[in-house]
N, C-alpha and C positions, 0 to 999 in steps of 0.2 A: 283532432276535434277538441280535446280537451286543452290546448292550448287555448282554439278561439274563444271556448267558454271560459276560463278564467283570464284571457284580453277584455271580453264581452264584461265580466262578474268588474274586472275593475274601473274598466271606464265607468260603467254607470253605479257603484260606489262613489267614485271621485268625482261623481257629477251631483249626485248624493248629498257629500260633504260639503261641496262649496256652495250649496243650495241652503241647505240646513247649518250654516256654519256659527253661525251665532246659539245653537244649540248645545252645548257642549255635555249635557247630560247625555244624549245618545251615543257619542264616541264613536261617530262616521268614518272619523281620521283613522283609526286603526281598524275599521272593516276594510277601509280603501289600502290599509298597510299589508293587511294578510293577502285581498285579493291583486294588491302590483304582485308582492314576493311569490304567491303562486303562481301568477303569469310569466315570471321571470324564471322561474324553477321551471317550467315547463317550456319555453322557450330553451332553455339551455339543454331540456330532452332530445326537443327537436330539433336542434345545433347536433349534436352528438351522434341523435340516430341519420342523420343526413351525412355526417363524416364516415360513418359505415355504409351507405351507400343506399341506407333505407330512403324510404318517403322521409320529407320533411314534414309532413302533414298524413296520418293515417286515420280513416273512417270505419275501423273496424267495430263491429257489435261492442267489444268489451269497451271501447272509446268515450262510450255513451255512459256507463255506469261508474267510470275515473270523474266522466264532467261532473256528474251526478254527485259525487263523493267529494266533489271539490266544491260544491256548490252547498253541501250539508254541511261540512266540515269546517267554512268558513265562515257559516252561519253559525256553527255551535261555537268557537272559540271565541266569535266577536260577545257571544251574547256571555260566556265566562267572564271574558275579561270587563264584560261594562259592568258586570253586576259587581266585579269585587273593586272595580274603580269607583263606580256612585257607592258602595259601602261602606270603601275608604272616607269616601267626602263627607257621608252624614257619621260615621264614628268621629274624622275629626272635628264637625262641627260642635260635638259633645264635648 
């Protein structure tokens, strides 16, 4: 489950970014960068627990509060990193 949701978190970032693209104060590009790279970290989960013989896809209770954590997590890091990108910008404007 927590694969679908950070598939789900980065397509609609990237749809996001090419909407808003002319915006460059927001820094869409790198919300769509953490949520591919967790899609992809989490796909390579679910590659791995399938070579052991698991579910490739498990819906377990705790499943919900990983998407949950994926979904907070890549909201707090975007919202770090813009702030100290737009800080950068208006320090160097000075």
């Amino acid at each position: 489950m927590y694969f679908l949701t950070a598939l789900v978190l980065a397509i609609i970032s990237l749809v996001l970014w090419l909407l808003f693209k002319n915006r460059n104060k927001l820094h869409l590009d790198v919300l769509a960068i953490i949520y591919g790279a967790s899609a992809l970290m989490w796909l390579i989960d679910c590659i791995f627990s399938a070579a052991k013989g698991e579910g490739f896809l498990s819906f377990e209770p705790l499943d919900g509060w990983i998407a949950l954590a994926t979904l907070g997590s890549g909201l707090f890091f975007w919202l770090i990193i813009s702030f100290i990108l737009n800080n950068k910008a208006v320090t160097a404007k000075e």
